[in-house]
C-alpha positions as CSV (number, residue, x, y, z in Angstrom):
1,X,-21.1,11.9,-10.6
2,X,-19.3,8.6,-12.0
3,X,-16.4,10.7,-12.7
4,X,-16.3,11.7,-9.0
5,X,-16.6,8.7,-7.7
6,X,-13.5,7.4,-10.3
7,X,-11.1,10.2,-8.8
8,X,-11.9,9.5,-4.7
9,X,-11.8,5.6,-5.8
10,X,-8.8,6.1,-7.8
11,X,-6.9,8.8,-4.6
12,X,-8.0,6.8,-2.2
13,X,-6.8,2.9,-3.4
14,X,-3.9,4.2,-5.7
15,X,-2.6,6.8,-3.5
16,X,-3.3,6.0,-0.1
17,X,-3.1,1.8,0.3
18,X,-0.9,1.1,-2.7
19,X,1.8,3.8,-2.5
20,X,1.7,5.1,1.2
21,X,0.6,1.7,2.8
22,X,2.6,-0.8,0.6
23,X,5.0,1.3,-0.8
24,X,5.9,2.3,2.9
25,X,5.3,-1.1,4.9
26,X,7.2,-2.8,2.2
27,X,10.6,-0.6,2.2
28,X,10.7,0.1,5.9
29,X,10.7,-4.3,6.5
30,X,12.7,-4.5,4.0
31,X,14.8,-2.2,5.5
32,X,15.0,-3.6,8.4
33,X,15.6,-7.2,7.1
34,X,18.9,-5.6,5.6
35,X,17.8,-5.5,1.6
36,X,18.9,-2.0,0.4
37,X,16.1,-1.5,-2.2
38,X,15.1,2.2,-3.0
39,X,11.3,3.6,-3.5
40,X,11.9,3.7,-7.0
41,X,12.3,-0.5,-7.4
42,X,9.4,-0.9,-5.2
43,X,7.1,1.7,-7.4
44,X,8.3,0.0,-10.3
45,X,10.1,2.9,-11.7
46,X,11.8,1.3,-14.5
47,X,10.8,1.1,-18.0
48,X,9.8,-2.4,-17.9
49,X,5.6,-3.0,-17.8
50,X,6.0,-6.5,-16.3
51,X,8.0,-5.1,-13.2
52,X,5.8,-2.1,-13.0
53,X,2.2,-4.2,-12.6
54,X,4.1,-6.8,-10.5
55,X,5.6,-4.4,-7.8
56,X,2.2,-2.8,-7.8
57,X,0.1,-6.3,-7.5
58,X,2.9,-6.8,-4.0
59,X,2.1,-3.4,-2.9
60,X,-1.7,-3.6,-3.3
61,X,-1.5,-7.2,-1.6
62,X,0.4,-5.2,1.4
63,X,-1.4,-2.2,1.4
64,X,-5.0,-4.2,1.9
65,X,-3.1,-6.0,4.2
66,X,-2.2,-3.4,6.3
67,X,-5.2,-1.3,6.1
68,X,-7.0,-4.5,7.4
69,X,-4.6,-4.8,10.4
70,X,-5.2,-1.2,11.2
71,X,-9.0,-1.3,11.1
72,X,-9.4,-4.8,13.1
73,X,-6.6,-3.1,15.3
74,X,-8.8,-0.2,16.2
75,X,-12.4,-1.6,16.0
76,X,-10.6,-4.0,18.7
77,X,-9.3,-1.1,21.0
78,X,-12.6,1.2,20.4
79,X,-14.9,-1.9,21.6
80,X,-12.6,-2.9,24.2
81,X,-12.9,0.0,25.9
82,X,-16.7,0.7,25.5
């Protein structure tokens, strides 16, 4: 049962907020801020260990970010209109 719980916990915060949410939020304003950065500097695709945890601490910090927006966003919108 632990072992379940490890792989949704480990899909749902490594996959979902880290890469889709901070990977994504963070190249796309980027991106529109005019810094030409590819996915594979903001995974931390390079061989050094200190780049990889760091551009995976600033997409974590985005991805909560986001995900918070996106729930007070819709609990706003679903009470609203109740």
């Amino acid at each position: 049962m632990e072992m379940i719980i490890g792989f949704f916990v480990e899909v749902f915060f490594k996959r979902l907020i880290i890469r889709f949410l901070g990977v994504g939020t963070r190249y796309f304003f980027l991106n529109l801020l005019g810094k030409k950065v590819s996915l594979n500097d903001l995974n931390g695709k390079n061989n050094d260990i200190a780049s990889q945890f760091a551009q995976d601490f600033y997409n974590a910090c985005v991805g909560i970010g986001v995900l918070a927006l996106l729930l007070f966003i819709i609990g706003y919108l679903f009470f609203r209109s109740g």
